[in-house]
N, C-alpha and C positions, 0 to 999 in steps of 0.2 A: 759649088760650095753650098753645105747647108743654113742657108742664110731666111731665117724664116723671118725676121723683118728689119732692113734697112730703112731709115727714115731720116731726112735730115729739118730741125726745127728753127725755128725762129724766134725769138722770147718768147716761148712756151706757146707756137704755132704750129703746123706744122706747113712746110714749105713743099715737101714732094718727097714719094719713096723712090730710090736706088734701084736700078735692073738689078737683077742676079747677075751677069756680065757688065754692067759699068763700075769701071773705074771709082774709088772713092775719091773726093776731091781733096785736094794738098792741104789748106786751110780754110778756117772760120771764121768769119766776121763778128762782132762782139755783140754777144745775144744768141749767138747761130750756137748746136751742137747734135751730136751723131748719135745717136741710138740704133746699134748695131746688134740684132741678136743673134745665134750661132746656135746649134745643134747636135753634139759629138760628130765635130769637125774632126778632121785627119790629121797631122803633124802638117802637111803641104799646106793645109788649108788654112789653118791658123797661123802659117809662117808667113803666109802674103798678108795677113791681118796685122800680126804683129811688126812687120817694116812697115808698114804705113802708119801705124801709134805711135811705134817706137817702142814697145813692148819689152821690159825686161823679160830675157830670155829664163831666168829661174823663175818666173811665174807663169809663163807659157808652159814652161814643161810641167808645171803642178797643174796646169789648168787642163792640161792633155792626158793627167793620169786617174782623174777620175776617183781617185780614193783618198782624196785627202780629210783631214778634220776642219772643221771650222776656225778661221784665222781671219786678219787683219793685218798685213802689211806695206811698207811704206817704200815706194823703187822711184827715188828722185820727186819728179813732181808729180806723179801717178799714185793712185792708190790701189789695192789687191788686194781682193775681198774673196773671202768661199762661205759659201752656206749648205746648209745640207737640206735635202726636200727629205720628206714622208711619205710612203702609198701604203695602203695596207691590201694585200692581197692572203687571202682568207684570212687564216689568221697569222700571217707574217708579215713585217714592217719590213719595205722595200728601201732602200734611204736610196736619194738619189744626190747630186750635185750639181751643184751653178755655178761658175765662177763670175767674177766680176773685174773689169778692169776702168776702173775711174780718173778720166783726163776733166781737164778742163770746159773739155771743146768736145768730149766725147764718152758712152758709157759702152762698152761690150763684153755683154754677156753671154758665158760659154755654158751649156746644160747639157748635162747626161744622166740619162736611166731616169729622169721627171717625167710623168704624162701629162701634166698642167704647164702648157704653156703660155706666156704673157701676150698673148692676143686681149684679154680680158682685162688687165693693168691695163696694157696701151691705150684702149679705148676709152679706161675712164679717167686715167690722166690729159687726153685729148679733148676731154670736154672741159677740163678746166682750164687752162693756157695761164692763167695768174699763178695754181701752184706748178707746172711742168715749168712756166717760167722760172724757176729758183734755178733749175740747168738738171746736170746730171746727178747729181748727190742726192737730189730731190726724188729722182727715178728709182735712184738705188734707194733711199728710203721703201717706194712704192712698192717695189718686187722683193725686197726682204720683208718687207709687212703682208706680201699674198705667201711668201713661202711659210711666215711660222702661222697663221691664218689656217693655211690647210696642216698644220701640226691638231688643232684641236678636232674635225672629222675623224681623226685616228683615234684620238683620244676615245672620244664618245663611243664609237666604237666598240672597242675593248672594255669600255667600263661596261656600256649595255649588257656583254656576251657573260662576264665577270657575275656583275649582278644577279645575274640568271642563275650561274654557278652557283652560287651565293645562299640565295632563295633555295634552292633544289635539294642542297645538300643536308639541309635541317629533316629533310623527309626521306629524300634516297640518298645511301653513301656512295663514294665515287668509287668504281673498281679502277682495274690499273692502269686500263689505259686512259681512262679520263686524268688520271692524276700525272699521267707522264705530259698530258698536253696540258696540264696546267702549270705545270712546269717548264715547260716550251715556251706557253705565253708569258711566264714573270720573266720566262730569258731574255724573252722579244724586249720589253717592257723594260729592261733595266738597259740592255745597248740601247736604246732609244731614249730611255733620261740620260745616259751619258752625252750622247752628240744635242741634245735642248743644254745640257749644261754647260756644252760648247757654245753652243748658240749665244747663251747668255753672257758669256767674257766676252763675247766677240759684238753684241752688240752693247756692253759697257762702255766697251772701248770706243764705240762710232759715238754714243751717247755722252761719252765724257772729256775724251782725248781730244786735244789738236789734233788734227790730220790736213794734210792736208787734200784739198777738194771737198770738203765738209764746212762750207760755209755758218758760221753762228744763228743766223734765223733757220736755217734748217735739222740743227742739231736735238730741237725738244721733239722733234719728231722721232728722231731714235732712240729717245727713250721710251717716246711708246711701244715702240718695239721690245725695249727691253722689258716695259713691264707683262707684256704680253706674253714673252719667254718665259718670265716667273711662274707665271700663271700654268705656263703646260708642266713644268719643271713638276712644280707644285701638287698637279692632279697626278702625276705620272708617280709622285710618292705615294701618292695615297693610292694609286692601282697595281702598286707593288705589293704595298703591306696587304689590298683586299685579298691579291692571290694567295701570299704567303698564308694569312688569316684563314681563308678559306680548306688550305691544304691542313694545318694545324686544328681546326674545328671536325674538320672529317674524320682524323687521327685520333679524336678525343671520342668523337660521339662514335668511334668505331670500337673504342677501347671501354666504351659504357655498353656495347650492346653485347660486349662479346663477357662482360660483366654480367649481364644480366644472366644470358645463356647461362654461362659457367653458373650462377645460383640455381639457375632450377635445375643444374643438372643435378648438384649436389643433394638439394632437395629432393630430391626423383627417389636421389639413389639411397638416400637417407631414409627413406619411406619404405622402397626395396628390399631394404636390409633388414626391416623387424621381419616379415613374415619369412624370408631366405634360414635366419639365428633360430624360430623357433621351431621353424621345419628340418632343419641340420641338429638342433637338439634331438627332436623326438623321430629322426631317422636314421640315429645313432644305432637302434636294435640292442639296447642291452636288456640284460633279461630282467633286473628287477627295477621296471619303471613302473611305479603303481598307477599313472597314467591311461598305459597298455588296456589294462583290464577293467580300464572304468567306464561304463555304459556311454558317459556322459562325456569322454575324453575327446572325441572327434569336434564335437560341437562346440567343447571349450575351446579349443586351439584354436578353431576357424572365429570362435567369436572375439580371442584373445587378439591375435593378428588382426581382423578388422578394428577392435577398438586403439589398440596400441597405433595403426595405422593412422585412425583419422584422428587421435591426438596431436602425431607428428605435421599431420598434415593442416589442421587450424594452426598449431602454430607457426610452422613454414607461411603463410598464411598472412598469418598477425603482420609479422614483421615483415613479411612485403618479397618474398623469396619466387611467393606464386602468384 
């Protein structure tokens, strides 16, 4: 079984860990309880877990599928919990899943596609024994607070890479394919507020609701939790609006510079045009241009063309064309 750690406690002691082949024991003395953790266990594997809890079977089977949303529900005297974890691998959000099954006497938890596992809770719950004493609710606190904990890494993240975007594109515009991954990342970005905003009803609910196995001294704890989900919820808005922003700013300053272009083309060609009119006049060939025959004719044209030129050209000029 992938059982990465059985332990069984004491009022917030611990007493001894579990072989991977021993037997769990029948019951717990008052004080005593099991913190059982699991690792995308098998249907076999979690069927021998669940006869020994007593496991509502509609939650086993959510807790084996690995894709569910974030919830809170109540099966007798147990409670059933799912949270979603975060990894960011390049620049895509991996989301992963925990489940949680909350007895009295006992807490197990089921995770899949997480690379964080709670070796690092255990240990620092194990150095307090006054709070791991509250029991299991208290635990669950503990590891929903490292799961939205590592929500913010992702965050920072994304913002860091963003910003960059951000900065860059005031100076160089994006071509397409940056813009199609900027568009990938606001994708990532908004499935990822959705499941934090799951997050947040689901720890409302640990934070406000009777439930039971959610003792009252242990409840202001979930709300720290909750306020903490605000808080990713929160920035995840505002790293939506940077990309969207960012995408909108490039589209503007693209549509200024292809303004500008188009001015001096017109200028260019405006300029173009005097000398093209007075050389298509006097290459007409008609026979009585008194032009023709005037000593002085060649030198006037070319001087006419240059002045007429660099009139058009101060003024294109003035007003900001060139």
């Amino acid at each position: 079984m992938p059982i990465m750690a059985a332990r069984l406690y004491d009022r917030g002691k611990l007493v001894r860990d579990l072989g991977p082949d021993e037997a769990i024991p029948e019951d717990c003395a008052e004080g005593e309880f099991f913190w059982l953790g699991l690792y995308a266990p098998t249907p076999g594997e979690l069927e021998r877990v669940a006869q020994r809890f007593g496991l509502h079977p509609l939650a086993v089977e959510d807790a084996l599928k690995a894709n569910q949303l974030p919830k809170v529900e109540t099966y007798g005297d147990q409670l059933f919990v799912i949270a979603r974890t975060a990894n960011l691998d390049n620049d895509t959000i991996q989301p992963g899943e925990t489940a949680f099954f909350v007895g009295r006497h006992f807490l197990v938890s089921v995770r899949h596609g997480s690379a964080r596992g709670h070796a690092e809770v255990r240990a620092r719950l194990e150095t307090a024994p006054a709070l791991l004493g509250h029991g299991p609710d208290y635990v669950l606190h503990a590891i929903l607070d490292f799961i939205v904990d590592g929500y913010f890494p992702v965050v920072d993240a994304i913002e860091d890479k963003l910003l960059l975007v951000e900065d860059s594109v005031m100076d160089t515009p994006l071509d397409a394919e940056a813009i199609r991954h900027l568009y990938g990342q606001r994708h990532e970005i908004i499935r990822f507020q959705r499941l934090v905003g799951l997050m947040k009803d689901m720890t409302y609910k640990l934070a406000t609701t009777p439930l039971v196995c959610i003792d009252d001294p242990v409840r202001p704890f979930f709300r720290d939790i909750w306020d903490h989900v605000q808080r990713a919820e929160f920035r995840l808005t505002g790293l939506r609006d940077i990309a969207a922003g960012v995408v909108e700013t490039n589209g503007l300053l693209e549509q200024q510079r292809q303004g500008v272009i188009t001015r001096q083309l017109a200028a260019w060609a405006a300029i173009l045009a005097v000398p093209t009119a007075i050389a298509g006049i006097y290459g007409m060939n008609f026979r009585h241009m008194p032009e023709l025959g005037w000593h002085f004719g060649y030198p006037f044209a070319i001087a006419l063309m240059a002045g007429v030129c660099g009139l058009v050209y101060w003024r294109f000029k003035h007003i900001g064309w060139l």
